[in-house]
N, C-alpha and C positions, 0 to 999 in steps of 0.2 A: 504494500500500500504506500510506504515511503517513497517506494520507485516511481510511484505517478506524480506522487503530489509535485515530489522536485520536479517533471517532468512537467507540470503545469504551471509552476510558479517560472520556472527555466524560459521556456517559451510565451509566457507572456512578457517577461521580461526583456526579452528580447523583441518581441512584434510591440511594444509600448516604447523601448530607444529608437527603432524605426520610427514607429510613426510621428512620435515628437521631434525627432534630428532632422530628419529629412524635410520635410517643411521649409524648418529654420537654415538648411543649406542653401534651398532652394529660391528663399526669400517669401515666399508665399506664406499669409497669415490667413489663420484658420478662425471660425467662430466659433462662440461658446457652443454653439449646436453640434456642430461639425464632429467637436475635440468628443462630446460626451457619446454622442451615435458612433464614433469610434473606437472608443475608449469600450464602449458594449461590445462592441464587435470584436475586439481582441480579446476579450474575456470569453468571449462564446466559442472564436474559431482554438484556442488554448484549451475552451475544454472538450472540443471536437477533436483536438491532434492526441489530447492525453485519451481517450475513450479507444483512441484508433489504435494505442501503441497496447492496450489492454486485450482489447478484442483480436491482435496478432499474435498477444503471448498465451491469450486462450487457445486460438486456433493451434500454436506450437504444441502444446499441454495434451491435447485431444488426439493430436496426429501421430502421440510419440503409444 
């Protein structure tokens, strides 16, 4: 179970310095709306990746 969470905190961490750097490299300012409907989005697709890295090591589990 530890293995996920890091794996969800990991990759949101990562898809959240994206989305805030990149912006600000690029000059482009974002609005309060923008930041929070993205801000959900990276929370959701983070627990989409973690769900998926679950359901591969179930699939490994079952196969062996």
């Amino acid at each position: 179970m530890g293995r996920y969470v890091s794996i969800f905190f990991l990759t949101t961490l990562i898809i959240a310095v994206l989305f805030f750097t990149l912006p600000l490299l690029l000059g482009d300012i974002l609005g309060e709306i923008e930041i929070i409907i993205g801000t959900l989005l990276v929370f959701l697709g983070s627990f989409i990746i973690t769900q998926l890295f679950y359901i591969i090591d179930l699939l490994k589990k079952n196969c062996r």
